[in-house]
C-alpha positions as YAML, in Angstrom:
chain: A
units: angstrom
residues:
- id: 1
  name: UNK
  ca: [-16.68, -22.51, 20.67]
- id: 2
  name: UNK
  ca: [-19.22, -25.32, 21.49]
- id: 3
  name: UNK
  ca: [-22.44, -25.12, 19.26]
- id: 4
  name: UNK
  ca: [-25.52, -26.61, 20.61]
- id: 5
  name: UNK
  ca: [-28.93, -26.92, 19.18]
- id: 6
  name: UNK
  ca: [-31.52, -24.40, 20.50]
- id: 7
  name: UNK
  ca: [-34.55, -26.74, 21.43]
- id: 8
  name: UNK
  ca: [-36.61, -27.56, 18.30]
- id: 9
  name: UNK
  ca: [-36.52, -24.24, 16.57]
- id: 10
  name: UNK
  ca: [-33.56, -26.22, 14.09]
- id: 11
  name: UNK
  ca: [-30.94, -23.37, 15.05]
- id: 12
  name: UNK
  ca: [-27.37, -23.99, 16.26]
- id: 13
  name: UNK
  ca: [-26.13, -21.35, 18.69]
- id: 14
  name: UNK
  ca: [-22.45, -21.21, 20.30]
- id: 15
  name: UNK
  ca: [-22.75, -21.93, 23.99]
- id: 16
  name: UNK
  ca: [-22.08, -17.91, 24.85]
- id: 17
  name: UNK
  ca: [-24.05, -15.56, 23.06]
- id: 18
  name: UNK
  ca: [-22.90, -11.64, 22.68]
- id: 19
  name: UNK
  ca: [-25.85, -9.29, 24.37]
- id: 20
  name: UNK
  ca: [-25.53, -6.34, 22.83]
- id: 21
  name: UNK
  ca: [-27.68, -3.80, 24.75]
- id: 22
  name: UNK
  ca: [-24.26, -3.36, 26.74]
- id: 23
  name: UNK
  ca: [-22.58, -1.20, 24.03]
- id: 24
  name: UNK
  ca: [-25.67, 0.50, 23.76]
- id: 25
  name: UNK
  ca: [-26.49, 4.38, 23.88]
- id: 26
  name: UNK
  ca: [-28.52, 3.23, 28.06]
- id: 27
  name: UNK
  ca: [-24.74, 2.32, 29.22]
- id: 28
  name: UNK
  ca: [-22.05, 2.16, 27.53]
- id: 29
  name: UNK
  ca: [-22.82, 3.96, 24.68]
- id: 30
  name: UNK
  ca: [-19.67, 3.21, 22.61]
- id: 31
  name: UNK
  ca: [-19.06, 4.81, 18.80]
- id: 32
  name: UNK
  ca: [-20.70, 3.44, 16.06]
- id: 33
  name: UNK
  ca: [-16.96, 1.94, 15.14]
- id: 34
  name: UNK
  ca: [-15.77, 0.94, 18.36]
- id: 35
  name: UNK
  ca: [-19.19, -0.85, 19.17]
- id: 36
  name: UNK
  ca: [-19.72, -2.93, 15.68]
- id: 37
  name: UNK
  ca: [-15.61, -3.19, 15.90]
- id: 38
  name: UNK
  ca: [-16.25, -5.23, 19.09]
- id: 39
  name: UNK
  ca: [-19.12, -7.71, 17.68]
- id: 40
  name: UNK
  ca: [-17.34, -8.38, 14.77]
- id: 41
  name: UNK
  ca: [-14.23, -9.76, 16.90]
- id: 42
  name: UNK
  ca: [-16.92, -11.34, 19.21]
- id: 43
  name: UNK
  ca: [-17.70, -13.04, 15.70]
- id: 44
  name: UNK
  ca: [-14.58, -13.74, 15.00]
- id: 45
  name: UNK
  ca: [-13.75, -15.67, 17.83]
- id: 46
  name: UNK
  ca: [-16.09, -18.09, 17.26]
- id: 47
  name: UNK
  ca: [-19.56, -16.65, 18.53]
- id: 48
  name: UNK
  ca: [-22.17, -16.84, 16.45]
- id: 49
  name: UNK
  ca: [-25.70, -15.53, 18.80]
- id: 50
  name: UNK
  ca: [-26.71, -12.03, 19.02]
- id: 51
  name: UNK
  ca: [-29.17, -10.54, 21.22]
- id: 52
  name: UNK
  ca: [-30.64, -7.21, 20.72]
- id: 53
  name: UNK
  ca: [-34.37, -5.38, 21.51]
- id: 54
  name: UNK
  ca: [-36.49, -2.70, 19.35]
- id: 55
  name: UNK
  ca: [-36.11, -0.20, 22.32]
- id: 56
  name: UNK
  ca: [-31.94, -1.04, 22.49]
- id: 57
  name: UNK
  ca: [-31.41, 1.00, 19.68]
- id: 58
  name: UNK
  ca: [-28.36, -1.14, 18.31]
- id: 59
  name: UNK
  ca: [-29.38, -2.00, 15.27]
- id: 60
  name: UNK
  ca: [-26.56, -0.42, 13.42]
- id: 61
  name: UNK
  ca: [-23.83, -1.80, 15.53]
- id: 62
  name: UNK
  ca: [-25.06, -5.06, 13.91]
- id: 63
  name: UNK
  ca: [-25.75, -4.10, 10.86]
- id: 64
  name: UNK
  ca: [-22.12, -2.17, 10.61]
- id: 65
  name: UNK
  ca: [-20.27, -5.12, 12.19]
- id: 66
  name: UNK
  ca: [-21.83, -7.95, 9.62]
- id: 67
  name: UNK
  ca: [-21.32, -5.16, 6.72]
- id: 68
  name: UNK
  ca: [-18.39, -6.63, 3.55]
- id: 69
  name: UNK
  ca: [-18.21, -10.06, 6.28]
- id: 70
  name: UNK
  ca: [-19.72, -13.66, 5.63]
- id: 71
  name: UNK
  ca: [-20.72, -14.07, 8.98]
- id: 72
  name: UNK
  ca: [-24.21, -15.15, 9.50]
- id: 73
  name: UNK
  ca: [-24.83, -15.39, 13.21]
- id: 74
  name: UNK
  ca: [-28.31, -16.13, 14.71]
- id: 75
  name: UNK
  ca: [-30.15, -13.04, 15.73]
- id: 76
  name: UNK
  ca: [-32.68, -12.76, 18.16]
- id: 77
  name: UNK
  ca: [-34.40, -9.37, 19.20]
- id: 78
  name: UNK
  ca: [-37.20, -8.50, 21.03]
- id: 79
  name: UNK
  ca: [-40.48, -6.05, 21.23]
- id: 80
  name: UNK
  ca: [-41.94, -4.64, 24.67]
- id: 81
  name: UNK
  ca: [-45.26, -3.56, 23.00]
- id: 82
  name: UNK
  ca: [-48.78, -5.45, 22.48]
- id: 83
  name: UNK
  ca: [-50.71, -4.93, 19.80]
- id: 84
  name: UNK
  ca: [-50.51, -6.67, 16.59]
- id: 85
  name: UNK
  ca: [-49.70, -3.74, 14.57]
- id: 86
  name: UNK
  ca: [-46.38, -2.89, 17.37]
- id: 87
  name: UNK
  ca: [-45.15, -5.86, 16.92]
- id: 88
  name: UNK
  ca: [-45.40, -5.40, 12.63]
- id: 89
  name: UNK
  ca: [-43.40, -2.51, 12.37]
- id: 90
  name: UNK
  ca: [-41.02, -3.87, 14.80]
- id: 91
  name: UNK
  ca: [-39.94, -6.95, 12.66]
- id: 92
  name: UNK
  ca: [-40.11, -4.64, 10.16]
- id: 93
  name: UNK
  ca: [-38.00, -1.89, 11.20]
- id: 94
  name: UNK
  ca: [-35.34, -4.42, 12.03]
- id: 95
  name: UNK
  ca: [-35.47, -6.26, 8.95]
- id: 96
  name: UNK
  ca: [-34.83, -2.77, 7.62]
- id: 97
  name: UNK
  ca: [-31.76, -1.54, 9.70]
- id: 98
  name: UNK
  ca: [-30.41, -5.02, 10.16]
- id: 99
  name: UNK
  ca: [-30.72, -5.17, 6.54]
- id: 100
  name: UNK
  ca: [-31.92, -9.05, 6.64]
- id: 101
  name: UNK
  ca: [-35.00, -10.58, 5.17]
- id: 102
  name: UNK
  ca: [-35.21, -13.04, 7.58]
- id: 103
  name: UNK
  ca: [-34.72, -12.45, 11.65]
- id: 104
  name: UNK
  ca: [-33.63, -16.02, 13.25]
- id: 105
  name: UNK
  ca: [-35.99, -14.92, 16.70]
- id: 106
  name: UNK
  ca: [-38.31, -12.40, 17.84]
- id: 107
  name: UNK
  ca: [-39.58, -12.28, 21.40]
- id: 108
  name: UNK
  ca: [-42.25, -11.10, 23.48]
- id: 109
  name: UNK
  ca: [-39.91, -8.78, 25.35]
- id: 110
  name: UNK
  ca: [-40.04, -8.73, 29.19]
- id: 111
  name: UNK
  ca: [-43.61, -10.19, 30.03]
- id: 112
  name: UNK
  ca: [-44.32, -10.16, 33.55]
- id: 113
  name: UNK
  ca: [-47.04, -12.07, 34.37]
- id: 114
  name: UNK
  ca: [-50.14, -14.55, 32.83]
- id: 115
  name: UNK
  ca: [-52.34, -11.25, 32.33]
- id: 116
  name: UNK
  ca: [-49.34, -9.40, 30.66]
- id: 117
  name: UNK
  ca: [-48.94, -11.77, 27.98]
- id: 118
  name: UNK
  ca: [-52.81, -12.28, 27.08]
- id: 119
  name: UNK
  ca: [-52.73, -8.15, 27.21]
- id: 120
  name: UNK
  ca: [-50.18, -8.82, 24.30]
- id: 121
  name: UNK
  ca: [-52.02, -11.38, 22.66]
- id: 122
  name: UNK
  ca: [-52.28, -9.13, 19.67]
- id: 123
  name: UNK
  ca: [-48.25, -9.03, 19.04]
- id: 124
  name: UNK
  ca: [-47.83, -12.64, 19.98]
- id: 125
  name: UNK
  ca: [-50.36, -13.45, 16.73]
- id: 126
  name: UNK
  ca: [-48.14, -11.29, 14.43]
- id: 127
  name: UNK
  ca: [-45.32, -13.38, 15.57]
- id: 128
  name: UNK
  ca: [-47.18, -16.38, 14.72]
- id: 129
  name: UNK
  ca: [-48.23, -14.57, 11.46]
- id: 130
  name: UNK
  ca: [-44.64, -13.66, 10.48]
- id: 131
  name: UNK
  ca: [-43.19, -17.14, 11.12]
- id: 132
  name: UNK
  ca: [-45.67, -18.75, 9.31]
- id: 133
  name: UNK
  ca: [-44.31, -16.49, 6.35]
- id: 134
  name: UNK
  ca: [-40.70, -17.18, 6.89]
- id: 135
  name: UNK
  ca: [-39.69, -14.15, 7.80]
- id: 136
  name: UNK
  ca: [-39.06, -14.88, 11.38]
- id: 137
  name: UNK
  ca: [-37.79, -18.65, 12.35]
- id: 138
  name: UNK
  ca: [-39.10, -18.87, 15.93]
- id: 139
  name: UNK
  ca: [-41.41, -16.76, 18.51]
- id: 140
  name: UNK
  ca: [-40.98, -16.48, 22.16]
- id: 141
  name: UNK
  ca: [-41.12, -14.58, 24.97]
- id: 142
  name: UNK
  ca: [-38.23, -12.98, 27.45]
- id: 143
  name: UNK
  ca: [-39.15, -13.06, 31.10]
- id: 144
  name: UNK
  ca: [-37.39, -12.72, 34.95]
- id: 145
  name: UNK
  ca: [-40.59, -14.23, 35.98]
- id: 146
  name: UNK
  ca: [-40.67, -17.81, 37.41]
- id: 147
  name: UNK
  ca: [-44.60, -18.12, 37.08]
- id: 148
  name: UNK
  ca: [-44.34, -16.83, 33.22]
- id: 149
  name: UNK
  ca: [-41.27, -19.66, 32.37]
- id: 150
  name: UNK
  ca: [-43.52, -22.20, 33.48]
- id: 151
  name: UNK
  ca: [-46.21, -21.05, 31.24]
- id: 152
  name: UNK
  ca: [-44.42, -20.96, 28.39]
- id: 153
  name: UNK
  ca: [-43.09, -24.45, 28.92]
- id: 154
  name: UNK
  ca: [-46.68, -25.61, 28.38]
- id: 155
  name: UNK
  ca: [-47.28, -23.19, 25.67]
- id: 156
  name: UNK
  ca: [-46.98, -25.21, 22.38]
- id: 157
  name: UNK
  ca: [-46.78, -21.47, 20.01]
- id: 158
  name: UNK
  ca: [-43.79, -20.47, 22.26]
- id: 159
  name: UNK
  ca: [-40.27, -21.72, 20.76]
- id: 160
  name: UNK
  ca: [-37.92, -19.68, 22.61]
- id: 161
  name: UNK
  ca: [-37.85, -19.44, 25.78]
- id: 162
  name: UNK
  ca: [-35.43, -16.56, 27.34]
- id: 163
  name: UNK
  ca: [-35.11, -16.02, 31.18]
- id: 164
  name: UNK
  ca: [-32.86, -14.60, 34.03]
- id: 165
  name: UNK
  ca: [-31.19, -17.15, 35.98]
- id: 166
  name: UNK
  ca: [-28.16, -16.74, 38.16]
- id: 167
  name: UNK
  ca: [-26.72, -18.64, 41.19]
- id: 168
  name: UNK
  ca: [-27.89, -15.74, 43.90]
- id: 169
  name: UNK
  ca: [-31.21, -15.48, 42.15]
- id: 170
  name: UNK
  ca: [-31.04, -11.60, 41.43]
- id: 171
  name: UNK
  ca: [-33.75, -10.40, 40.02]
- id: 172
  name: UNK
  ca: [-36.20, -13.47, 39.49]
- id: 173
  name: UNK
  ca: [-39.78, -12.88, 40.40]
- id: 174
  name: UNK
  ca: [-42.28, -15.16, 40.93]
- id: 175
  name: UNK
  ca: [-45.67, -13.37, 40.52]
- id: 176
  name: UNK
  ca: [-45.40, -9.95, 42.84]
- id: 177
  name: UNK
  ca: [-43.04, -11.95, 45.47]
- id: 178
  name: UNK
  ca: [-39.21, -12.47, 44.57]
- id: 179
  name: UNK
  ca: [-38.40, -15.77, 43.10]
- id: 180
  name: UNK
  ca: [-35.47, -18.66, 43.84]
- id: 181
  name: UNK
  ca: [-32.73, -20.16, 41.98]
- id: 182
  name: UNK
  ca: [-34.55, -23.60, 42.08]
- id: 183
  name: UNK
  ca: [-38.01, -22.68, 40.99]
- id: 184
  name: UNK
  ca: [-36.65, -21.39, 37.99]
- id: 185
  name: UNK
  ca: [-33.87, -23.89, 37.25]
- id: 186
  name: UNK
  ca: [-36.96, -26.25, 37.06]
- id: 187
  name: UNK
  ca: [-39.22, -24.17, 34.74]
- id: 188
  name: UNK
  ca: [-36.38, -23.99, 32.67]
- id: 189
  name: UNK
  ca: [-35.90, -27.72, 32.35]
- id: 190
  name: UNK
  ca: [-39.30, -27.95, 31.92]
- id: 191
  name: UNK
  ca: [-39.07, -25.59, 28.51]
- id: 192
  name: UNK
  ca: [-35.99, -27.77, 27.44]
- id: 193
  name: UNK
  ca: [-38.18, -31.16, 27.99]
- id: 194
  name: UNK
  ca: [-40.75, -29.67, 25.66]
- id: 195
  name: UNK
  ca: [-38.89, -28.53, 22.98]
- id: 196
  name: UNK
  ca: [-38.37, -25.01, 23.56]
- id: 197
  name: UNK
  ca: [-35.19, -23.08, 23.02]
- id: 198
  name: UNK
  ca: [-33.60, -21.69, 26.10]
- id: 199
  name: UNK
  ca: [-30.89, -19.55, 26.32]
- id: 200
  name: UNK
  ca: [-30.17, -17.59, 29.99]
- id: 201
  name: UNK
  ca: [-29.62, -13.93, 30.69]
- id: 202
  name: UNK
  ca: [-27.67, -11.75, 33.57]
- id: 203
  name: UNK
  ca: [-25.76, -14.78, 34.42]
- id: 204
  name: UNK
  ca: [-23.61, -12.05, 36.03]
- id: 205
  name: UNK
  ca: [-26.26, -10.33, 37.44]
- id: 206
  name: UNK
  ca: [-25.91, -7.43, 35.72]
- id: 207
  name: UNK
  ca: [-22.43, -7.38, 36.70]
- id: 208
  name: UNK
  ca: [-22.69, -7.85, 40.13]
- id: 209
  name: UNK
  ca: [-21.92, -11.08, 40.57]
- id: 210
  name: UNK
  ca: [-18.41, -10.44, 38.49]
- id: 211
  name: UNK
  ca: [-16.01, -11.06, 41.50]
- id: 212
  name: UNK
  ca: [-17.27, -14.90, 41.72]
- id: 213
  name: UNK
  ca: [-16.81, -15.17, 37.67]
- id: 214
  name: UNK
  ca: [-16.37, -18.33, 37.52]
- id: 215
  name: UNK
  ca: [-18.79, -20.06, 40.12]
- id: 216
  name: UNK
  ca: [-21.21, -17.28, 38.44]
- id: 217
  name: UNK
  ca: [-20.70, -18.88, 35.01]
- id: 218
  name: UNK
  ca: [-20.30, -22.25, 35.63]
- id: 219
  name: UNK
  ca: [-23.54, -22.67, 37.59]
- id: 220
  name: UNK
  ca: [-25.67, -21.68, 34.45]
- id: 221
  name: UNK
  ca: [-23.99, -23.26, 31.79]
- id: 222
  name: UNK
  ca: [-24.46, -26.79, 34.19]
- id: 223
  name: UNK
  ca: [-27.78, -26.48, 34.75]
- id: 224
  name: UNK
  ca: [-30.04, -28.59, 32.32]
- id: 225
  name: UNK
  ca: [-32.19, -27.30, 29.57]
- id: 226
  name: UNK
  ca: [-29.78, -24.49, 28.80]
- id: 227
  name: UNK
  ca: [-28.63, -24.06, 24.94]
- id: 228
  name: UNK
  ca: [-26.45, -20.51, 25.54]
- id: 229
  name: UNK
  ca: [-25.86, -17.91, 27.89]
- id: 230
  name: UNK
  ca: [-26.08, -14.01, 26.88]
- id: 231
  name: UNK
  ca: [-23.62, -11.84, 28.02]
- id: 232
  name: UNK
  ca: [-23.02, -8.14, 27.49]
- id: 233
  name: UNK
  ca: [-19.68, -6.97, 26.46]
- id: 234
  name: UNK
  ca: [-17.36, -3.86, 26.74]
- id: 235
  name: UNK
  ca: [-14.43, -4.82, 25.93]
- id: 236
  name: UNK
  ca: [-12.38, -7.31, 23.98]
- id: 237
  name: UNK
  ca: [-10.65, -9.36, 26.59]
- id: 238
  name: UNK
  ca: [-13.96, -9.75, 28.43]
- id: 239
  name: UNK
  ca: [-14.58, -11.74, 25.03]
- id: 240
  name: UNK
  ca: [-11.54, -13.64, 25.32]
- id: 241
  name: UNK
  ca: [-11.91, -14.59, 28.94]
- id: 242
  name: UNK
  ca: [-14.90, -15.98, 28.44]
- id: 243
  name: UNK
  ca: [-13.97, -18.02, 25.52]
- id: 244
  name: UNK
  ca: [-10.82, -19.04, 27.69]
- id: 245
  name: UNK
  ca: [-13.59, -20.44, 30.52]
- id: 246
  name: UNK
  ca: [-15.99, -22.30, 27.75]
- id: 247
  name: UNK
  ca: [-12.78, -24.05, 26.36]
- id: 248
  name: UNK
  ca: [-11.21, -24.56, 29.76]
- id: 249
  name: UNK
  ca: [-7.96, -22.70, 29.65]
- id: 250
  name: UNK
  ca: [-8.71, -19.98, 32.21]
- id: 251
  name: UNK
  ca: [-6.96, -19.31, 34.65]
- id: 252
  name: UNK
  ca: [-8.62, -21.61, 38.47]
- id: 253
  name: UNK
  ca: [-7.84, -18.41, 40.01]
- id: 254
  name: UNK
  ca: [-8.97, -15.91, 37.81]
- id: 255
  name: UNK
  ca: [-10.43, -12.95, 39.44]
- id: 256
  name: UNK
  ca: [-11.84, -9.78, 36.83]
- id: 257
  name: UNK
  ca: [-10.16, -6.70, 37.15]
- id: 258
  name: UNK
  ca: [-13.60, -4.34, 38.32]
- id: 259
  name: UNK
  ca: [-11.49, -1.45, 40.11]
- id: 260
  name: UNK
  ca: [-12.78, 0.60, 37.00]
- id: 261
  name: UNK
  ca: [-16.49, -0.76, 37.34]
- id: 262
  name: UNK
  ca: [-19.76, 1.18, 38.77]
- id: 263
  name: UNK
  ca: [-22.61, 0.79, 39.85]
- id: 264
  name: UNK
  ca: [-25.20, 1.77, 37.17]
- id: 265
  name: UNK
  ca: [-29.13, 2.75, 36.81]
- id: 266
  name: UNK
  ca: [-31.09, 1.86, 33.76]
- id: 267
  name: UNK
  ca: [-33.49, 4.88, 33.78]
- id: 268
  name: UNK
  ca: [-34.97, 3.13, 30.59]
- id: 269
  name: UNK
  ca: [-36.02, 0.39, 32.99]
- id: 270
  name: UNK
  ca: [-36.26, 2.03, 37.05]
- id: 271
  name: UNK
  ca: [-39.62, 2.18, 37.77]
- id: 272
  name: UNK
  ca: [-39.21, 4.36, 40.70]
- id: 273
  name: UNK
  ca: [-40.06, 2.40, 43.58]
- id: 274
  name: UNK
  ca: [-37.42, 3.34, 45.74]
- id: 275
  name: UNK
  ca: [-36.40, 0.39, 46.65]
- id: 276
  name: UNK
  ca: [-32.65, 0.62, 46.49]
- id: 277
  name: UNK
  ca: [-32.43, 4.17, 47.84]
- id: 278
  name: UNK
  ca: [-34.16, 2.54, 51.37]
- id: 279
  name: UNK
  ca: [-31.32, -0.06, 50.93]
- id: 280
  name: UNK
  ca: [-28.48, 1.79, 50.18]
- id: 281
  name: UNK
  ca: [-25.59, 1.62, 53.32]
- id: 282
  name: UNK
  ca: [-24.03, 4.88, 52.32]
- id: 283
  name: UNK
  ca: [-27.06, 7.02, 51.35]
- id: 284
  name: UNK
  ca: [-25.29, 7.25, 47.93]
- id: 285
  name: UNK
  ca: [-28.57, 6.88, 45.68]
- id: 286
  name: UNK
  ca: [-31.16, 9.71, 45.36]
- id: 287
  name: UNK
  ca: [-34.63, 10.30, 43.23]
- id: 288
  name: UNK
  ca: [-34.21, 12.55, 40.08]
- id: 289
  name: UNK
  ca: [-36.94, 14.92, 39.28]
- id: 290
  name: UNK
  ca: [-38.58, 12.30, 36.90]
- id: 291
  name: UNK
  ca: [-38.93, 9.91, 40.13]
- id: 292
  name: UNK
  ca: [-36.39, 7.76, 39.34]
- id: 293
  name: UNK
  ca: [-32.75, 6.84, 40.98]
- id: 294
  name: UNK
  ca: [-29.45, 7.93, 40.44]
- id: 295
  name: UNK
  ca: [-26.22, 7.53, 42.04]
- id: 296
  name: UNK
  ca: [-23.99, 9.56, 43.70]
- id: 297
  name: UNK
  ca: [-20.48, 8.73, 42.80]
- id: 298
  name: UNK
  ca: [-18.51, 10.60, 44.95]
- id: 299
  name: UNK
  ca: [-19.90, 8.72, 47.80]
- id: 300
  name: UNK
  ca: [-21.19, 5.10, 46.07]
- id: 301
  name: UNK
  ca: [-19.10, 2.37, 47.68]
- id: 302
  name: UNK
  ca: [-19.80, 0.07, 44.61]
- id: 303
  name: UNK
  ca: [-21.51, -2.85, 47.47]
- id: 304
  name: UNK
  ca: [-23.62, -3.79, 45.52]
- id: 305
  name: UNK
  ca: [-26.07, -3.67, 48.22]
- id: 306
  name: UNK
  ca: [-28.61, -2.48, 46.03]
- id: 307
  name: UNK
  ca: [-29.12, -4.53, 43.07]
- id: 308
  name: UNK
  ca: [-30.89, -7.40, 44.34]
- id: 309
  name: UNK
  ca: [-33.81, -5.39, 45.54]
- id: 310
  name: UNK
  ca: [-34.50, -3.95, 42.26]
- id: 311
  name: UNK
  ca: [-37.72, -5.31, 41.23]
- id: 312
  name: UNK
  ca: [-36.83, -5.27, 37.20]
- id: 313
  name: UNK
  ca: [-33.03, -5.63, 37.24]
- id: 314
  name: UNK
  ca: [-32.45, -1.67, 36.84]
- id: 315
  name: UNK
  ca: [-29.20, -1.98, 38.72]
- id: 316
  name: UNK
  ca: [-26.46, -3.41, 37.31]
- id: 317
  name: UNK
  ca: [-22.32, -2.66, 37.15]
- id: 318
  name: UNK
  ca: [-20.44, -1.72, 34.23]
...
């Protein structure tokens, strides 16, 4: 697997990174064995870039996977809260259950706008704080907004820059309006110019871009700026198809298998804004009694109809 240097932040990351919130008790929620079982053969293979989040809850797939191994892959995870204090005890708790001193990356997770991340100033100094200590190797911020890339490109505290970029443009915002393709494909190269890491999330949409795999894949790894692309795993020949495209012995006309896939709701992340209920074709998503939306599966016909109006990427298929 390729290795390229992540912007300044003196890490080396393999061109595909292994997102682990897939495996994760909010969708797949695999076995403690079956889930580490599938990073360490992600690790194996070659990959050496892990992605996780405070709020994922898969520390111990990590920790379980690494356990009696001498791999030492780059780890990068992530904390949604603002204060100072939040943002301590999350470096701290992951130290802890990823039993590591050090954690390669810690992010601002999922900042939304100019406001939201000077609301978070607080955890944003305790990153600075912690990396000045050595116990984290480079701050940053995640973000599916275009106007909040192109902030941090001029930010000179921010190392790591981690945004959603795909060739349909699912799911980039730009401010309150949706964003494009473009606008981000430039903020990103504008990171890259100044030195920051960037490394790309749902490439695939969140799955539902799988049927045009390749096109999908190819259009983010090309663009400029980018050091890696995450991607969430299930299973292990998902692992060794995409290690088959990086390398270039897939298959022209390979085409995923998704007869088994769904469409799936995040309720950690659905807002409730009904959006994809007013879009569904086949009336096949309703509101829960906590306001939020759910599919019916008897009737779903897997279109995929309703992931691009999701607001915060709720929808994706597994």
């Amino acid at each position: 697997m390729k290795m390229n240097p992540l912007g300044s932040t003196g890490l080396t990351v393999t061109e595909v990174g292994f997102g682990v919130l897939t495996i994760g008790g909010t969708q797949l929620n695999l076995p403690l064995a079956e889930g580490a079982s599938l990073i360490r053969y992600a690790l194996e293979r070659g990959i050496n870039f892990l992605d996780t989040a405070q709020y994922y809850r898969t520390y111990p797939y990590i920790r379980r996977a690494l356990k009696g191994t001498s791999f030492t892959p780059v780890i990068v995870s992530k904390c949604l809260y603002g204060s100072y204090g939040q943002m301590q005890e999350a470096i701290e708790e992951a130290r802890k259950e990823l039993d590591r001193d050090i954690i390669d990356i810690f992010l601002l997770h999922e900042v939304r706008s100019d406001m939201d991340m000077e609301q978070r100033a607080g955890a944003f100094s305790c990153l600075q704080d912690y990396k000045s200590k050595g116990i984290i190797k480079a701050a940053g911020i995640s973000t599916h907004h275009v106007d909040v890339a192109c902030i941090a490109a001029k930010n000179p505290y921010i190392d790591v820059l981690f945004p959603l970029i795909n060739y349909k443009g699912l799911g980039i915002r730009n401010g309150k309006d949706p964003g494009t393709r473009e606008s981000m494909a430039l903020a990103i190269k504008a990171a890259a110019d100044s030195g920051k890491g960037v490394f790309a999330m749902k490439v695939l949409g969140g799955g539902i871009l799988s049927a045009d795999y390749r096109t999908a894949i190819e259009y983010v790894r090309d663009l400029p700026g980018i050091s890696s692309i995450m991607m969430g795993f299930g299973y292990k020949h998902e692992i060794d198809r995409i290690i088959e495209m990086m390398e270039g012995t897939l298959p022209l006309d390979y085409k995923p298998d998704l007869s088994s896939k769904r469409i799936f709701i995040d309720q950690g992340d659905c807002e409730g804004c009904e959006a994809c209920l007013h879009r569904c074709p086949n009336k096949a998503i309703y509101m829960n009694e906590k306001g939020q939306a759910n599919i019916r599966y008897d009737i779903c016909l897997t279109c995929g109809y309703c992931a691009p109006v999701c607001p915060v990427r709720a929808i994706i298929m597994l």
